[in-house]
N, CA, C and O atoms as CSV, one atom per row, in Angstrom:
chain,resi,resn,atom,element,x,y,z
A,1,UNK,N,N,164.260,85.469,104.023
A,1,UNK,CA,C,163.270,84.426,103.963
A,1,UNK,C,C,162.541,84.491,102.639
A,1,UNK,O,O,162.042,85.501,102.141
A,2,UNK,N,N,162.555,83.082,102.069
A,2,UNK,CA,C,161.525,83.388,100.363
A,2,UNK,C,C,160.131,83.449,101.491
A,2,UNK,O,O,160.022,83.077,102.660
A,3,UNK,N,N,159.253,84.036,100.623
A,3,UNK,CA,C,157.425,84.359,100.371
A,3,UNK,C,C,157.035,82.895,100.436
A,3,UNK,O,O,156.113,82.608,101.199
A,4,UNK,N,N,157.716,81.768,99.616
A,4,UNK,CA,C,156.895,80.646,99.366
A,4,UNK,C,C,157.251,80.037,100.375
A,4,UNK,O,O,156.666,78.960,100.267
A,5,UNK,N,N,157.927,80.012,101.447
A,5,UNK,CA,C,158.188,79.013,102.636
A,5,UNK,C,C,156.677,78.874,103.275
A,5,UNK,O,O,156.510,77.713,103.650
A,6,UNK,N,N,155.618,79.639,103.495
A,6,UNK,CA,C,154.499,80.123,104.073
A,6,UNK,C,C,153.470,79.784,103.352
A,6,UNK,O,O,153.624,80.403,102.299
A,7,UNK,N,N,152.370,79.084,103.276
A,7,UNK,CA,C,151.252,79.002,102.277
A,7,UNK,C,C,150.890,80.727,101.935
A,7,UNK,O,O,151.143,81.737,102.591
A,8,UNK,N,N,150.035,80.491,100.316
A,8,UNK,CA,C,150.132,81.478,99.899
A,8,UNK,C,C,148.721,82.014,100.583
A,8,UNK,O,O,148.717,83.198,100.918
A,9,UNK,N,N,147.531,81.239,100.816
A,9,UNK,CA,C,146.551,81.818,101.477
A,9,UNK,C,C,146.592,82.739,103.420
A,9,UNK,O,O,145.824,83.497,104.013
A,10,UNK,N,N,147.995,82.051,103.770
A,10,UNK,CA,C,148.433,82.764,105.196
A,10,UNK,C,C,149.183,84.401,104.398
A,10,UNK,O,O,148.813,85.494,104.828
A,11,UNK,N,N,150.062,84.313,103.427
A,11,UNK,CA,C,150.487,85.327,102.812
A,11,UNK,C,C,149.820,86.643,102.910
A,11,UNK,O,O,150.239,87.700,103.381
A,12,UNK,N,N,148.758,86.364,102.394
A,12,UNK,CA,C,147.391,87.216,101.650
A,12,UNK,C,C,146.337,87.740,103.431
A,12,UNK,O,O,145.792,88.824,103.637
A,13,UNK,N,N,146.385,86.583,104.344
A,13,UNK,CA,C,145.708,87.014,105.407
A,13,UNK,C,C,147.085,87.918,106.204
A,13,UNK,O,O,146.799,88.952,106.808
A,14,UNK,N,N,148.047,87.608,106.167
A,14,UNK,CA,C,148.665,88.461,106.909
A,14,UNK,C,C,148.853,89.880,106.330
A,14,UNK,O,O,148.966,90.930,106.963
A,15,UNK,N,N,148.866,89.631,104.566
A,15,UNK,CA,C,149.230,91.376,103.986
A,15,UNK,C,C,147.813,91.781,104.471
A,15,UNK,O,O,147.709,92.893,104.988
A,16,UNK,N,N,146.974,91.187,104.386
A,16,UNK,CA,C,145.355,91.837,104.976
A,16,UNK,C,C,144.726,92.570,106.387
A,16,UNK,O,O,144.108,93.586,106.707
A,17,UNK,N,N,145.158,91.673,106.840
A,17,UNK,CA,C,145.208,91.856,108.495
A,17,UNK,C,C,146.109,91.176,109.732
A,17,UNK,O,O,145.663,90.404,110.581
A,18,UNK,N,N,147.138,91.534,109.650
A,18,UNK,CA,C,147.904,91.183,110.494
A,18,UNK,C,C,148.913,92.342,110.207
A,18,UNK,O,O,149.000,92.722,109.039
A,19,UNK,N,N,149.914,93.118,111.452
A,19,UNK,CA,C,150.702,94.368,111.647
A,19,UNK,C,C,151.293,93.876,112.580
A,19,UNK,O,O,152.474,94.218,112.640
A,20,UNK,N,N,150.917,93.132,113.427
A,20,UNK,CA,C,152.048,93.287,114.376
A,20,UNK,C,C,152.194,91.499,115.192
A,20,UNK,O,O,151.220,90.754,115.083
A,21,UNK,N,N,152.886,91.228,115.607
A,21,UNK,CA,C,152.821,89.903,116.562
A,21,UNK,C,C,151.856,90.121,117.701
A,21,UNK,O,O,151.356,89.120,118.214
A,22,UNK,N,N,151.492,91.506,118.222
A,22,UNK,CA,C,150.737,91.396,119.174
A,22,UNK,C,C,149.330,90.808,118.942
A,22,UNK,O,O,148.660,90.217,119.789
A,23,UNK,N,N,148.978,91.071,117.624
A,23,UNK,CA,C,148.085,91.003,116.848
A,23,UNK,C,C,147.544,89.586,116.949
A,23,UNK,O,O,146.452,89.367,117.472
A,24,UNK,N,N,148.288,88.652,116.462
A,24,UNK,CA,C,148.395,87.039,116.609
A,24,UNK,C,C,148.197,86.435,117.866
A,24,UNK,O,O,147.519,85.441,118.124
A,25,UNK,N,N,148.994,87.287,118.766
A,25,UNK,CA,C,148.805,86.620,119.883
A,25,UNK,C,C,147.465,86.873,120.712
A,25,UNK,O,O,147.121,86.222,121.698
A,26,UNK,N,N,146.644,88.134,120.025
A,26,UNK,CA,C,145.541,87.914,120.858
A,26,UNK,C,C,144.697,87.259,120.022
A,26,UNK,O,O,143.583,87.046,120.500
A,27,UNK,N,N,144.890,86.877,118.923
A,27,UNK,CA,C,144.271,85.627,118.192
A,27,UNK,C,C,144.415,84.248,118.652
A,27,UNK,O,O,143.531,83.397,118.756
A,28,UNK,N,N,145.421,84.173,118.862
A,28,UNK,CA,C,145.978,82.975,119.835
A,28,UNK,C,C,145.093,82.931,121.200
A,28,UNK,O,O,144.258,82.035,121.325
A,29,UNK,N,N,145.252,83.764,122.076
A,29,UNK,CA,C,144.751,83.837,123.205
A,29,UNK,C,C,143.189,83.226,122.770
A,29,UNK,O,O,142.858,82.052,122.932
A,30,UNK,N,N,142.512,84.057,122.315
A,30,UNK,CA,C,141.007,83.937,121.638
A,30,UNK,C,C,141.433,82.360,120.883
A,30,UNK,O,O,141.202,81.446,121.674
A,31,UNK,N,N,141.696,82.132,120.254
A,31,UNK,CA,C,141.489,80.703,119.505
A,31,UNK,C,C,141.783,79.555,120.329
A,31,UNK,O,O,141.430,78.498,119.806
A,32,UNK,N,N,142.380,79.439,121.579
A,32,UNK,CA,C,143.362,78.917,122.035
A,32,UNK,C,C,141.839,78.128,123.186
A,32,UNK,O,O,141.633,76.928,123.365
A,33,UNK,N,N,141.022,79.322,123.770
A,33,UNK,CA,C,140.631,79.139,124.654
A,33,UNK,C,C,138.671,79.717,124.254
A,33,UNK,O,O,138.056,80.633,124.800
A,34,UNK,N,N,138.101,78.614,122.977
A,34,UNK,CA,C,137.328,79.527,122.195
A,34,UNK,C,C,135.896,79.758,123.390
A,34,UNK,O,O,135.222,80.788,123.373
A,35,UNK,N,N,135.633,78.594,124.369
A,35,UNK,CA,C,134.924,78.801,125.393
A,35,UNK,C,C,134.834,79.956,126.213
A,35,UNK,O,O,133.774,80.189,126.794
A,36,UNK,N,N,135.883,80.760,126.343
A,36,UNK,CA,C,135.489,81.467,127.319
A,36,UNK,C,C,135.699,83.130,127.056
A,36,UNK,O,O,136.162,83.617,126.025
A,37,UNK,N,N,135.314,83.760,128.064
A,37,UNK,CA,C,134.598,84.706,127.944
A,37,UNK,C,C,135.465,86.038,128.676
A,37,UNK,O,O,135.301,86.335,129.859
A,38,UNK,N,N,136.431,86.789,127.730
A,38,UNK,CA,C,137.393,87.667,128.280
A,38,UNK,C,C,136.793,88.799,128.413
A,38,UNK,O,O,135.885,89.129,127.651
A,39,UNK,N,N,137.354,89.798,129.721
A,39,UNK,CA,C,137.423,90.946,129.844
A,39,UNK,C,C,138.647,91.551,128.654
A,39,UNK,O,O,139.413,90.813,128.034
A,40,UNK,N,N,138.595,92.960,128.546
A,40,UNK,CA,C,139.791,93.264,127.920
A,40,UNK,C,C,141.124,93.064,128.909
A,40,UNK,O,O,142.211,92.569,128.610
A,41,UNK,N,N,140.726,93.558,130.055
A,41,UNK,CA,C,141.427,93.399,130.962
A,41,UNK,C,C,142.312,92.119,131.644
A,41,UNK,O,O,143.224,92.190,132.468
A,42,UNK,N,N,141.837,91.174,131.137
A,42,UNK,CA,C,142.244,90.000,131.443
A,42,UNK,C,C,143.054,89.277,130.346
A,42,UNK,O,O,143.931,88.468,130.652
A,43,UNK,N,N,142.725,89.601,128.954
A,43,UNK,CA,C,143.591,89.479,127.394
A,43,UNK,C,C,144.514,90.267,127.977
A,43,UNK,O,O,145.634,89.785,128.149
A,44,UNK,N,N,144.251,91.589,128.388
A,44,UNK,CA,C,145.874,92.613,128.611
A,44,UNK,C,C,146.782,91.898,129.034
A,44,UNK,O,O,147.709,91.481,128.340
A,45,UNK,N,N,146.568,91.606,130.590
A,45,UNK,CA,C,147.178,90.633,131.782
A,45,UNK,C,C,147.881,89.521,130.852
A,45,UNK,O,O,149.110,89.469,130.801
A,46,UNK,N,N,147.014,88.570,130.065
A,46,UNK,CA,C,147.446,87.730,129.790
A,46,UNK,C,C,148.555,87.754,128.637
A,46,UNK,O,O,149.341,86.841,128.387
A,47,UNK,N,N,148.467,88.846,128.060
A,47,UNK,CA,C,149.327,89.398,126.666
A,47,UNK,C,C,150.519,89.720,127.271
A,47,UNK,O,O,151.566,89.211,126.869
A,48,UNK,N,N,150.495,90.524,128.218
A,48,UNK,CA,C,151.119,91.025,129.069
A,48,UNK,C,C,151.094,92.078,128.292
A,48,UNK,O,O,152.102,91.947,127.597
A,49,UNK,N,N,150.450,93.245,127.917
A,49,UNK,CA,C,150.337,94.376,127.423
A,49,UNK,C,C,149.975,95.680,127.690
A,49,UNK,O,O,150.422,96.047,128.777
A,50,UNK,N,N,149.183,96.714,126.971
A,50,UNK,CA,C,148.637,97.903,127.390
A,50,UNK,C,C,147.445,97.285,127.503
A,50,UNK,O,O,147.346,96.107,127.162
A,51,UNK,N,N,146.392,97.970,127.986
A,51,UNK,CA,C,145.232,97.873,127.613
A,51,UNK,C,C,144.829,98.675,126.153
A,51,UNK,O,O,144.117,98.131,125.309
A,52,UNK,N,N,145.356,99.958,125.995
A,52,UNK,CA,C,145.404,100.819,125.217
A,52,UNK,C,C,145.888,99.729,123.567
A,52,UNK,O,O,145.277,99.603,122.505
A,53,UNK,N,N,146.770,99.331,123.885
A,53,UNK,CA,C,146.691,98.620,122.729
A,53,UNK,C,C,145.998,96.936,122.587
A,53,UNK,O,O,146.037,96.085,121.698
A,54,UNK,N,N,145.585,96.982,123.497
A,54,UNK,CA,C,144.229,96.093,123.022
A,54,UNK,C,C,143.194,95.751,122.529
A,54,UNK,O,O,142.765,94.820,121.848
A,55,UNK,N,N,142.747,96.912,123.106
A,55,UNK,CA,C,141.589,97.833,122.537
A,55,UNK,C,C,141.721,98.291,121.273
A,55,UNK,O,O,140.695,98.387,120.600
A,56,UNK,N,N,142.931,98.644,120.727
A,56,UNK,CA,C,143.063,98.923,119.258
A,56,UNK,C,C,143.120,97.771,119.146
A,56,UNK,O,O,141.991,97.388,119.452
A,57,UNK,N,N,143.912,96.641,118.817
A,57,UNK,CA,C,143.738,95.523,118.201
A,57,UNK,C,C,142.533,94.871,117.832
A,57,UNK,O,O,142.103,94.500,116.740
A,58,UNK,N,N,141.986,94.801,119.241
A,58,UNK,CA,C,140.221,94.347,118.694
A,58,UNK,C,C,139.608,95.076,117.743
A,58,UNK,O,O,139.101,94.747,116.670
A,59,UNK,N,N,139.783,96.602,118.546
A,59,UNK,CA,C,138.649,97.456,117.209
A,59,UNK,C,C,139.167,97.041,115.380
A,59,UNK,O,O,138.503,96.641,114.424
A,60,UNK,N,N,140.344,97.307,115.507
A,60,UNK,CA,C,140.774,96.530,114.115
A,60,UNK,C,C,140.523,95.321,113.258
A,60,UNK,O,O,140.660,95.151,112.047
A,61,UNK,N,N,140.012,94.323,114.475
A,61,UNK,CA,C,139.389,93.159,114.007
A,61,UNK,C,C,138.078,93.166,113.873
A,61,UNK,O,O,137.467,92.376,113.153
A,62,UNK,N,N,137.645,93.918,114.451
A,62,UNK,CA,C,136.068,94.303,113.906
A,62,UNK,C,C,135.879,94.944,112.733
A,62,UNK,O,O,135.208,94.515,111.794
A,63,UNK,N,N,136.502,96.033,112.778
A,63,UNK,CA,C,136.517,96.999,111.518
A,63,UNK,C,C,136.944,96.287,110.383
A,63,UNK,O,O,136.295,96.445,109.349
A,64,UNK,N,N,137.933,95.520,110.382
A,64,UNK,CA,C,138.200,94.499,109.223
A,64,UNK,C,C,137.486,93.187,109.441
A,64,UNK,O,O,138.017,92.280,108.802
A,65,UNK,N,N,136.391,92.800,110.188
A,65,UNK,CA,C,135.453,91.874,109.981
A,65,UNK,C,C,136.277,90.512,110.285
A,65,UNK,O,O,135.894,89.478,109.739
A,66,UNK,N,N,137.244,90.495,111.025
A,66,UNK,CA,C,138.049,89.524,111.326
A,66,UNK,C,C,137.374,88.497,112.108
A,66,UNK,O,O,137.312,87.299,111.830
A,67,UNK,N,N,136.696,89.302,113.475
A,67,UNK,CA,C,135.866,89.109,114.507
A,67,UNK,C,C,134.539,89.989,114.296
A,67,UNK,O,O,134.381,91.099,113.788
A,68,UNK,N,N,133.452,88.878,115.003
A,68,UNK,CA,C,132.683,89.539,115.147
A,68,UNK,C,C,132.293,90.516,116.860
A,68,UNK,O,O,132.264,89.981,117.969
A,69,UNK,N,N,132.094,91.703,116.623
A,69,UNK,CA,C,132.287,92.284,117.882
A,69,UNK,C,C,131.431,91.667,118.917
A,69,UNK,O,O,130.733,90.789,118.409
A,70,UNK,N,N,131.227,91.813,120.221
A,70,UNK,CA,C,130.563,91.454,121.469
A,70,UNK,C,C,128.932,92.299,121.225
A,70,UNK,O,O,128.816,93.500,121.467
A,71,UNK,N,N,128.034,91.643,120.835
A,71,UNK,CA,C,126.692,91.963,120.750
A,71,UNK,C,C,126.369,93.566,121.820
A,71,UNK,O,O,126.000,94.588,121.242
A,72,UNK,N,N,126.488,93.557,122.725
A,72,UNK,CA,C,126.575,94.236,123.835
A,72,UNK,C,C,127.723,95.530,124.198
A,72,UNK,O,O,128.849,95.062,124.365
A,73,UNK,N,N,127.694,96.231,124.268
A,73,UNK,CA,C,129.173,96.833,125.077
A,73,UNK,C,C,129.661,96.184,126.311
A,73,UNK,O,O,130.852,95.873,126.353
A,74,UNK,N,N,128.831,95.918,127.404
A,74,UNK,CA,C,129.413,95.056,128.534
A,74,UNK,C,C,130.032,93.742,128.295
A,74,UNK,O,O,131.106,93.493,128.841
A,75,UNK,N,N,129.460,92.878,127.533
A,75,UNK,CA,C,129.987,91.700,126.817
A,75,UNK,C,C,131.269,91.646,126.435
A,75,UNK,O,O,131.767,92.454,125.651
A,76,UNK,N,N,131.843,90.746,126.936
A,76,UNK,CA,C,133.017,90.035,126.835
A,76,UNK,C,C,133.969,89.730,125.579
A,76,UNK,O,O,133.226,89.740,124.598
A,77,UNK,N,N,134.989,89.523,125.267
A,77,UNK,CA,C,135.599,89.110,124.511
A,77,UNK,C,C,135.841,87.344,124.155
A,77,UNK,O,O,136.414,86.463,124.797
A,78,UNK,N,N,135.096,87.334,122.798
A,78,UNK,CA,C,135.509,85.618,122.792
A,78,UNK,C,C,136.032,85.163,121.372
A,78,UNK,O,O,136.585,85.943,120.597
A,79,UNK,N,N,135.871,84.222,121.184
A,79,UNK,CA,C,136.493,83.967,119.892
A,79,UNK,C,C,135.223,83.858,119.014
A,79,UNK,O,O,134.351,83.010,119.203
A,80,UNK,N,N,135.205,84.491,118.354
A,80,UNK,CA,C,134.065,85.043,117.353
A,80,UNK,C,C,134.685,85.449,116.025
A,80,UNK,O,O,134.973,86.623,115.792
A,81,UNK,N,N,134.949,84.164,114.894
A,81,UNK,CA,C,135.364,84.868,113.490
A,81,UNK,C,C,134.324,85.449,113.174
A,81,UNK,O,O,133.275,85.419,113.819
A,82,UNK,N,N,134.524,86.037,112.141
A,82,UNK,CA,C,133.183,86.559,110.881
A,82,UNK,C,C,132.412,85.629,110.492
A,82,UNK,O,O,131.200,85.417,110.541
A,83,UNK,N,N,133.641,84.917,109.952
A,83,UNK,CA,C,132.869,83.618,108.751
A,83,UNK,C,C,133.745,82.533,108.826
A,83,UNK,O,O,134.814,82.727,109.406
A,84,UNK,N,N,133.504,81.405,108.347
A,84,UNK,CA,C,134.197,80.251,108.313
A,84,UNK,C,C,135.866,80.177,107.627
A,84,UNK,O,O,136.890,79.502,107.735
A,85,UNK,N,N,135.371,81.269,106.930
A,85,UNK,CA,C,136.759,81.343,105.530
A,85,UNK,C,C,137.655,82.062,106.664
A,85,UNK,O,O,138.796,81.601,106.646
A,86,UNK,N,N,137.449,83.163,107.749
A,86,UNK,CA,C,137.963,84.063,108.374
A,86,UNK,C,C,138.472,82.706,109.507
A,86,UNK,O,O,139.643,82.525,109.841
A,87,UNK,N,N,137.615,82.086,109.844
A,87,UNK,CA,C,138.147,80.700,110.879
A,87,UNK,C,C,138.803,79.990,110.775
A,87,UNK,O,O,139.477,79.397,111.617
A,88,UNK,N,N,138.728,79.875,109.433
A,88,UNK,CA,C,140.150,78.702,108.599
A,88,UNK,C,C,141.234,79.852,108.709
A,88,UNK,O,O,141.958,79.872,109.704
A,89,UNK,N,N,141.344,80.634,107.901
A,89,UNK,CA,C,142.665,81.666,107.996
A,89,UNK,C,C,143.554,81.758,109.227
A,89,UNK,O,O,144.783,81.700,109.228
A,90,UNK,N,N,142.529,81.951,110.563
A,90,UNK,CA,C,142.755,82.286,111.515
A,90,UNK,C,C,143.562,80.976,112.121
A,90,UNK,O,O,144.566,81.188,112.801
A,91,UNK,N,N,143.148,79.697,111.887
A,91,UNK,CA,C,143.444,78.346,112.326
A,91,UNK,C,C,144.711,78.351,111.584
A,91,UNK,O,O,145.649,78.166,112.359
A,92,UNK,N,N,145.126,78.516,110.195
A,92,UNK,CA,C,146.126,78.501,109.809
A,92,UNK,C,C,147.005,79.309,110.566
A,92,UNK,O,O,147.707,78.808,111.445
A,93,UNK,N,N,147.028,80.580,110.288
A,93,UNK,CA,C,148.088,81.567,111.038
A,93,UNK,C,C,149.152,80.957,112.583
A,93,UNK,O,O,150.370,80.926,112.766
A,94,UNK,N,N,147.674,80.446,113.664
A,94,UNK,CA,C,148.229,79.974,114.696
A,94,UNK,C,C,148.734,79.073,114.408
A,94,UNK,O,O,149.852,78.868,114.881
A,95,UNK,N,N,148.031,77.941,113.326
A,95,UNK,CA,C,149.542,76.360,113.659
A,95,UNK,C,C,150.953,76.777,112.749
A,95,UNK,O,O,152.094,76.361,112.949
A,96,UNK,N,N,150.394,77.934,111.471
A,96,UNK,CA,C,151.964,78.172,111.447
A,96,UNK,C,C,152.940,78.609,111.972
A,96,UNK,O,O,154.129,78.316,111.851
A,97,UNK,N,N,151.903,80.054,113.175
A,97,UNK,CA,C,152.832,80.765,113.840
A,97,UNK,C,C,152.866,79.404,115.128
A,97,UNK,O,O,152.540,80.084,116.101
A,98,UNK,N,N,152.987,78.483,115.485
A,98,UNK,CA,C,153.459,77.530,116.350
A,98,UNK,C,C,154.585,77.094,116.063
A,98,UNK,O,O,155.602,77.318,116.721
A,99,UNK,N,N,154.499,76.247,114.776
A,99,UNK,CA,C,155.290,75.794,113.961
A,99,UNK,C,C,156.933,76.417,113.623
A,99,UNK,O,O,158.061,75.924,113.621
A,100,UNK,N,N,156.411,77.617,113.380
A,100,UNK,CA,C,157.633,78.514,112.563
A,100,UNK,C,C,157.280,79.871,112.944
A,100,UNK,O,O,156.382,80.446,112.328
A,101,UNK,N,N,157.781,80.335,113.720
A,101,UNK,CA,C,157.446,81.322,114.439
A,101,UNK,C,C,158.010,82.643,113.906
A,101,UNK,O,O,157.451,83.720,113.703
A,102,UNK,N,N,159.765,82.098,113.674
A,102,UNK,CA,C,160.204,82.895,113.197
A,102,UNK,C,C,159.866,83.505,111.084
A,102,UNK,O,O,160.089,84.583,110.533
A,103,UNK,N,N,159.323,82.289,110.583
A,103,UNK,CA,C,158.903,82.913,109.738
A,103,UNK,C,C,158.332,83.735,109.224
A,103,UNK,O,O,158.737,84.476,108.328
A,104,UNK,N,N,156.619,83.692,110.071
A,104,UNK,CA,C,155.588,84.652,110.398
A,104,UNK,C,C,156.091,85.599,111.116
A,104,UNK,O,O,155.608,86.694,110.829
A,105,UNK,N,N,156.997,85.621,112.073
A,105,UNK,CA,C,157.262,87.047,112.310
A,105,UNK,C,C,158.448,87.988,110.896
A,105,UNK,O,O,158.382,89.125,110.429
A,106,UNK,N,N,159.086,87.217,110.721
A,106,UNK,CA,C,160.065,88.199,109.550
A,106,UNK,C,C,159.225,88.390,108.742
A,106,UNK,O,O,159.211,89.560,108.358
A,107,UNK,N,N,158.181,87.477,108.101
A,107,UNK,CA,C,157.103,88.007,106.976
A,107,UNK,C,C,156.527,89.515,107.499
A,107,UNK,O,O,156.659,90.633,106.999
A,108,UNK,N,N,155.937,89.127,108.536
A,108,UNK,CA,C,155.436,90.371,109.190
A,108,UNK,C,C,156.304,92.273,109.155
A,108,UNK,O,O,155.967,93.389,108.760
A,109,UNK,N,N,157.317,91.751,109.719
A,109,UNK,CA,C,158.533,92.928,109.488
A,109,UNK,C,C,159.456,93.444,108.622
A,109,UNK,O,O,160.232,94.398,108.662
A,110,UNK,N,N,159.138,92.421,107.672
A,110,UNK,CA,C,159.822,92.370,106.144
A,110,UNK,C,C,159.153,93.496,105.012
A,110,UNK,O,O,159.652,94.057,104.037
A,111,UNK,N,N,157.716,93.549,105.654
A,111,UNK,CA,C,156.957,94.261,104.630
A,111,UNK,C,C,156.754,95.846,104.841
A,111,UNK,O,O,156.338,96.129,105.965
A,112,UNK,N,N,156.963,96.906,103.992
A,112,UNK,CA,C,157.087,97.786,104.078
A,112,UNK,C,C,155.806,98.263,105.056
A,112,UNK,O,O,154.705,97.813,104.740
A,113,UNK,N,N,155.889,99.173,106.260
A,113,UNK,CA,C,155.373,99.865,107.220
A,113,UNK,C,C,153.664,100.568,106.208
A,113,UNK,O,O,154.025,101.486,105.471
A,114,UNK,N,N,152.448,100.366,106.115
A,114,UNK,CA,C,151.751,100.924,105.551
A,114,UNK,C,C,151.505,102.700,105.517
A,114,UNK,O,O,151.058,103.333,104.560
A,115,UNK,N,N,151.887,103.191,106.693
A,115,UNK,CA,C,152.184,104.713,106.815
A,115,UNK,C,C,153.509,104.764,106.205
A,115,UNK,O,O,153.335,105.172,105.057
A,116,UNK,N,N,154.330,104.621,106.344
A,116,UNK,CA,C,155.950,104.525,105.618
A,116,UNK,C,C,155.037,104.523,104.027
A,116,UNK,O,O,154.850,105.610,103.483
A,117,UNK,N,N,154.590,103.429,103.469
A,117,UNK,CA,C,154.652,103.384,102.361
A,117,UNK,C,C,153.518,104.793,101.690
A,117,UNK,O,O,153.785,105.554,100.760
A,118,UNK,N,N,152.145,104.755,102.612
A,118,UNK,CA,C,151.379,105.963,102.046
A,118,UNK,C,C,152.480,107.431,102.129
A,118,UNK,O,O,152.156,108.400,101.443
A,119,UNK,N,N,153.396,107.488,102.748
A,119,UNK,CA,C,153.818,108.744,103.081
A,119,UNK,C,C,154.925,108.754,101.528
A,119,UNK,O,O,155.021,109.760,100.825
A,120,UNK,N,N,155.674,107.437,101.228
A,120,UNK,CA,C,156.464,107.233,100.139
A,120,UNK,C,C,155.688,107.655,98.855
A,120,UNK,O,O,156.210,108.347,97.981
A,121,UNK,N,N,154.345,107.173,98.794
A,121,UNK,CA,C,153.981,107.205,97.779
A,121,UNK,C,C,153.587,108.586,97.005
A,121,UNK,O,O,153.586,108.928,95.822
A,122,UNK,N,N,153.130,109.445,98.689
A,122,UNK,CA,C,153.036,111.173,98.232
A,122,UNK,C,C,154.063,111.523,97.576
A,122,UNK,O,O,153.798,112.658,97.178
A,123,UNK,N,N,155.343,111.166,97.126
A,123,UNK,CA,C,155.939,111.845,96.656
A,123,UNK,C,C,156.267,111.339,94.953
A,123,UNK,O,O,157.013,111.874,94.133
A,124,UNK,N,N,155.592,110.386,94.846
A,124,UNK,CA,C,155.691,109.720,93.253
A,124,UNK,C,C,155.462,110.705,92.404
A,124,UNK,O,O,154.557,111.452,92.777
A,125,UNK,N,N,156.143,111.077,91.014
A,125,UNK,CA,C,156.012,111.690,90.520
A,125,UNK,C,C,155.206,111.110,89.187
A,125,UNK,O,O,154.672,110.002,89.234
A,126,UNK,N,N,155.148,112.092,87.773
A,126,UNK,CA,C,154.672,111.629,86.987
A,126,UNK,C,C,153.219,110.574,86.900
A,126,UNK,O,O,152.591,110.080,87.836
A,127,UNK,N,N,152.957,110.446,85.290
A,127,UNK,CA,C,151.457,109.658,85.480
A,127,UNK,C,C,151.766,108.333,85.681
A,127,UNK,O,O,152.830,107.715,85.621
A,128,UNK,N,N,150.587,108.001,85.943
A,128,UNK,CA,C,150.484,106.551,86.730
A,128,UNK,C,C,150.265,105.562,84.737
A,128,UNK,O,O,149.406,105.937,83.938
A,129,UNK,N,N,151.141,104.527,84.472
A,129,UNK,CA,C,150.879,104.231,83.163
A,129,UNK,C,C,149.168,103.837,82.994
A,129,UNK,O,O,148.744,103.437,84.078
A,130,UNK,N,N,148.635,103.844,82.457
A,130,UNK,CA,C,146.992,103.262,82.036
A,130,UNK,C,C,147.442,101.973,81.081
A,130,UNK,O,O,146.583,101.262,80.560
């Protein structure tokens, strides 16, 4: 697949934050349905997933400011970007991943593993040019 089939601003949000399809789809879930008000437990169900990896997914979207977290700990899961720029991104991703599904996913798996690559890179030798 070329890079340019994909806008270049979805490019840049997926090398940023996006790892996996599960990832999307609980973006999906959340964007899909921005009214209401999830348990984790009920995203799982609906993902059809772990909970265990749900829970990572979200925390990841917090930590990268994707979403904003649930004010509360008891509080629910909803669709909460950061910022507007993070809402547009997010709006893109889903109508492309609608659209072309298979693109966004080979983009996704195409790109070298980020542990794969930190572990590659321990072994570079010589100076880095200046």
């Amino acid at each position: 697949m070329r890079q340019n089939d994909l806008p270049n601003e979805l490019l840049q949000f997926i090398e940023n934050y996006i790892d996996s399809v599960e990832q999307i789809l609980v973006l999906q879930t959340l964007f899909d349905n921005p009214q209401r008000v999830w348990t984790v437990s009920e995203l799982t169900n609906e993902i059809r997933s772990a909970r265990t990896s749900i829970d990572k997914r979200l925390m990841d979207f917090y930590q990268k400011k994707v979403l904003l977290p649930p004010k509360d700990q008891g509080d629910g899961v909803t669709f909460s970007p950061a910022d507007a720029k993070m809402e547009n991104a997010i709006h893109l991703l889903i109508d492309t991943f609608r659209e072309r599904p298979s693109r966004v996913v080979a983009f996704i798996y195409s790109r070298p593993s980020k542990s794969i690559q930190a572990f590659s890179d321990a072994f570079k030798f010589g100076r880095e040019e200046e």
